[in-house]
N, C-alpha and C positions, 0 to 999 in steps of 0.2 A: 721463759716463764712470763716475763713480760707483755710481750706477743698475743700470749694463750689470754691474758689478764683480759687484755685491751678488747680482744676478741668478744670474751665473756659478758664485757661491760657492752659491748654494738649489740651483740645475743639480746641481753635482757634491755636494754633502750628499746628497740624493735618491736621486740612481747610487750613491753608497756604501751608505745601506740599502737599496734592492732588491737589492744583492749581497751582504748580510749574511742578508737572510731564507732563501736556502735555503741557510745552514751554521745559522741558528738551530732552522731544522727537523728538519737532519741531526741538533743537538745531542741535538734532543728523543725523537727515533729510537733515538738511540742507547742513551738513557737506557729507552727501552721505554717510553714515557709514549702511544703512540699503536700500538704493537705488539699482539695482530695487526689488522691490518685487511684482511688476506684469507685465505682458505685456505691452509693448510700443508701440506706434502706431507711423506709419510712414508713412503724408502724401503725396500723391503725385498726382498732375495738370498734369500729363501726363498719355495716354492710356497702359492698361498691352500691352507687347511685345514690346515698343518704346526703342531707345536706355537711356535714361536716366532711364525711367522705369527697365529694363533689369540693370543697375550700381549700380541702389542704390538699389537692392534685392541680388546684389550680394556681397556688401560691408556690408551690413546691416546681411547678413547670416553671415559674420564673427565678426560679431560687438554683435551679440547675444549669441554669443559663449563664450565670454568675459565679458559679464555682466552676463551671466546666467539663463535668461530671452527671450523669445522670441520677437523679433521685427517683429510687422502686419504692410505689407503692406498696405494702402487703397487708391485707383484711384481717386482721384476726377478732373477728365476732366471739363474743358469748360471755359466761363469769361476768356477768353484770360490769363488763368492760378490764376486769381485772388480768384477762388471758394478758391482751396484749400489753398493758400496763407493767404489768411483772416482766413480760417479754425485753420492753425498754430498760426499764431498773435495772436488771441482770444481765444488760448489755455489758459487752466489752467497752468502756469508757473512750473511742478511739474516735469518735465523732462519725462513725460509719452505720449505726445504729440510731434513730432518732427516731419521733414519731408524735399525732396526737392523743393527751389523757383527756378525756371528760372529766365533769365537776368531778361525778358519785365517787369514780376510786381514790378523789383526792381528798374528798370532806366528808362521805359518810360511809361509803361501805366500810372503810377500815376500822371502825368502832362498832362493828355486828357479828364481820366476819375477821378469823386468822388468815392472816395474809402471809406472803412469803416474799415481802416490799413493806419499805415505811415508807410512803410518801413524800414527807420532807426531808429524810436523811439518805434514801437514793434516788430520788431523781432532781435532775439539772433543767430548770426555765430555761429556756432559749429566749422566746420571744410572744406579746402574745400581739395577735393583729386584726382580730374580730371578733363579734360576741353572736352565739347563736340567740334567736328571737324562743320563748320561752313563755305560755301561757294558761290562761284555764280556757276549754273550747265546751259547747258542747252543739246540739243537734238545733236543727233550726225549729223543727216542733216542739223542744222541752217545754216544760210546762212551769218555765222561768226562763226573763227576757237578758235578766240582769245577774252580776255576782252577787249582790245583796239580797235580790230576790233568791236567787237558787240556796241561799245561805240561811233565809225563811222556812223556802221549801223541806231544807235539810231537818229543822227544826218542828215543825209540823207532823211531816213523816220520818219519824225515830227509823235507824236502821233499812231504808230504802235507796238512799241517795248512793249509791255504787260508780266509784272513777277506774277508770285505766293509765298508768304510765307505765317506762320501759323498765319497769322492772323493782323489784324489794329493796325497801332501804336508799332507791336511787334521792337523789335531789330533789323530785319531783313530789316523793311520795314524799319523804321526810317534812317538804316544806305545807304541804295538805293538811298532813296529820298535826300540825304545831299551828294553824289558820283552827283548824276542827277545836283540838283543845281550846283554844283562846274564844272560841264563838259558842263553845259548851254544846256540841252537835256531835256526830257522828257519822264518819262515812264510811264505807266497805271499799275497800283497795284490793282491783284486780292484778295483779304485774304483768304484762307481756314482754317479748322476750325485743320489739323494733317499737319504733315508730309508726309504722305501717299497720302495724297490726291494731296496735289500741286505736285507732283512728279508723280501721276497717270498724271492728267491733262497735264502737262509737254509732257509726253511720248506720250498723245494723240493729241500733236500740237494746246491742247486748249489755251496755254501760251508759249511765245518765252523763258521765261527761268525764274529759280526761284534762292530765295537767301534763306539759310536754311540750316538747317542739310542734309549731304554728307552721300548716303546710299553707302557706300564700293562695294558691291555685285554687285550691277545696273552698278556701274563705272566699274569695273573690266568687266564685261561681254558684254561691249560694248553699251550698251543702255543709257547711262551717258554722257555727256560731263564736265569736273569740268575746268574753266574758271582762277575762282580768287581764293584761302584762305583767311577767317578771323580766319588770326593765327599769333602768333608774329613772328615765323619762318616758314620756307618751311618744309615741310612736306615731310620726307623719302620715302614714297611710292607714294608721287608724285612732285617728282624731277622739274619736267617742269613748274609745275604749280608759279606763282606769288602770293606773298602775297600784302594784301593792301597797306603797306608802302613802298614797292619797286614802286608800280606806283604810289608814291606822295599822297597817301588819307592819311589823320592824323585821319580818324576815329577807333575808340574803338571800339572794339567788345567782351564785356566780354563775357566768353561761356563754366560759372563756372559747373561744375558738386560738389553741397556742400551740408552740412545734416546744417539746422537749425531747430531754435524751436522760442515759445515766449519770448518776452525781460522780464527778474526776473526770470530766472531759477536760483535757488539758489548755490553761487559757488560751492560747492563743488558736488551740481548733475552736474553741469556744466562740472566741472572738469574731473569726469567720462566718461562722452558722451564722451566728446572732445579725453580721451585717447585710449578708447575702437575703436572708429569711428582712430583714428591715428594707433592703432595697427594692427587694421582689412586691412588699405589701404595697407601695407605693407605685406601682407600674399600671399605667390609666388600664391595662388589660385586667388587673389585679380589680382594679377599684370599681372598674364596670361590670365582672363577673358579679362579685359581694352583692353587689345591687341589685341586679337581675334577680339573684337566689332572695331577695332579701334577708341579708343577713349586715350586721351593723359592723363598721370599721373604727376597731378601737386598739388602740398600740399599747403596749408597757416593753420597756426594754424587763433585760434580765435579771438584771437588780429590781426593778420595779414589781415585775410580775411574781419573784420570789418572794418578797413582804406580802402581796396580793393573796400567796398561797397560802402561807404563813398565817394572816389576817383572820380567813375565813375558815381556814382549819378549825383554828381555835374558837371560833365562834361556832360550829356546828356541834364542836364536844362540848362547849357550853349545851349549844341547844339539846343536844341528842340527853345529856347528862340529865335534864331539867326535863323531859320527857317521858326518860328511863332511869329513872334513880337507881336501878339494878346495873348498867351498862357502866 
């Protein structure tokens, strides 16, 4: 009887460690001590060749180099950036899923439209490490030289002054409309669905002038007009140009270039993304790209960038609230 006892007791010792090794695995997981051990995915709401497109392949090739592992690109355009947005949120938390959000699904679409993601309760900042360039452009013929002048113009001719950006409700438009209210003028907002597109239209006099990402190339070659920056400072290579706080607008225009994932990535995969994605932004290959595209190199770690998100959240439901008293 004995015997049988002693036996029963090795039996169940035994069943308790094989049911302790996969949480000592999970422990170790979690810690990132075997992280990655496959391909990562990295999504992204913007078209291949866009300039944010083009950033985060180029950050993400040195970020891959450092884990060891390859980081996959995947496009997912449309929904005013929300596809692939929701796509990251509703990721499995395992640090295998990642990618870049734009401002709009962070600060305004989610107060217009029902989303299937909160913003700041599932998704996880990684890191940010650049800011896209952000402005008012229009044609080199307009019949205004300057933002002040076109702001005249706007004023003169009630209901004529018509812009294009990428889309309803985006950053872009939001920040127009809240310039308009303040200036007691009125403009007609086209959305297009890229970059490309309101800037063809633009060039083809189908719109008096768009607010949006600043193609370098266009500007330089004379086909460009750049009016205003949404930048905190002026901008070295274009000296002349005015930023929004120097004519008096207190609007925000974040225009983060940053790698996130879902909220529960476990700290210490956390901790890896966050270093690998910091080591990579600083690689002269990293820092010579940015420049070329021009696009500005600006870090916040992950705490950092979280309050940053956090910040300007609430300052756009301010704004949007104060807009649309309905909303």
């Amino acid at each position: 009887m004995d015997l049988a006892i002693r036996w029963k007791a090795v039996l169940l010792s035994c069943l308790a460690l094989v049911c302790t090794v996969p949480s000592v695995a999970g422990a170790l997981d979690a810690d990132g001590a075997r992280f990655p051990t496959q391909p990562i995915n990295f999504i992204l709401s913007l078209p291949a060749g866009s300039a944010g497109d083009l950033a985060s392949r180029l950050i993400s090739k040195e970020a891959e180099t450092i884990l060891g592992k390859p980081i996959v690109i995947v496009n997912k355009p449309g929904g005013a950036h929300t596809i692939a947005t929701a796509t990251i949120a509703k990721a499995k938390p395992d640090g295998y899923t990642i990618g870049y959000v734009p401002p709009s699904p962070l600060f305004t679409v989610p107060f217009f439209e029902k989303l299937n993601y909160n913003p700041l309760e599932d998704l996880q900042a990684i890191i940010q490490y650049g800011e896209m360039r952000f402005g008012v452009i229009t044609a080199p013929n307009a019949p205004f030289k300057t933002f002040k002048e076109m702001i005249e113009y706007a004023r003169k001719n009630p209901g004529k002054m018509t812009y294009g950006t990428g889309g309803q409700n985006s950053i872009a438009n939001i920040s127009m409309e809240k310039i308009a209210r303040e200036e007691h003028v009125r403009f007609t907002h086209i959305p297009f669905k890229a970059t490309t597109e309101y800037q063809t239209a633009l060039m083809g006099g189908h719109v008096m002038f768009s607010a949006g990402e600043i193609n370098a190339s266009l500007l330089e070659a004379g086909e460009l007009r750049l009016l205003l920056l949404f930048t905190e400072q002026r901008l070295p290579e274009y000296p002349q140009v005015p930023i929004l706080k120097e004519l008096g607008y207190k609007t925000s225009y974040p225009s983060l270039l940053a790698v996130m994932g879902p909220k529960g990535i476990p700290p210490g995969i956390l901790k890896k993304l966050e270093d690998a994605y910091t080591i990579a932004s600083r690689q002269p290959r990293v820092i010579k790209g940015m420049s070329e595209m021009h696009l500005s190199m600006v870090y916040r770690n992950s705490k950092d960038l979280t309050e940053y998100i956090v910040r300007n959240h609430e300052l756009y439901a301010q704004m949007i609230k104060e807009m649309n008293p309905g909303k």
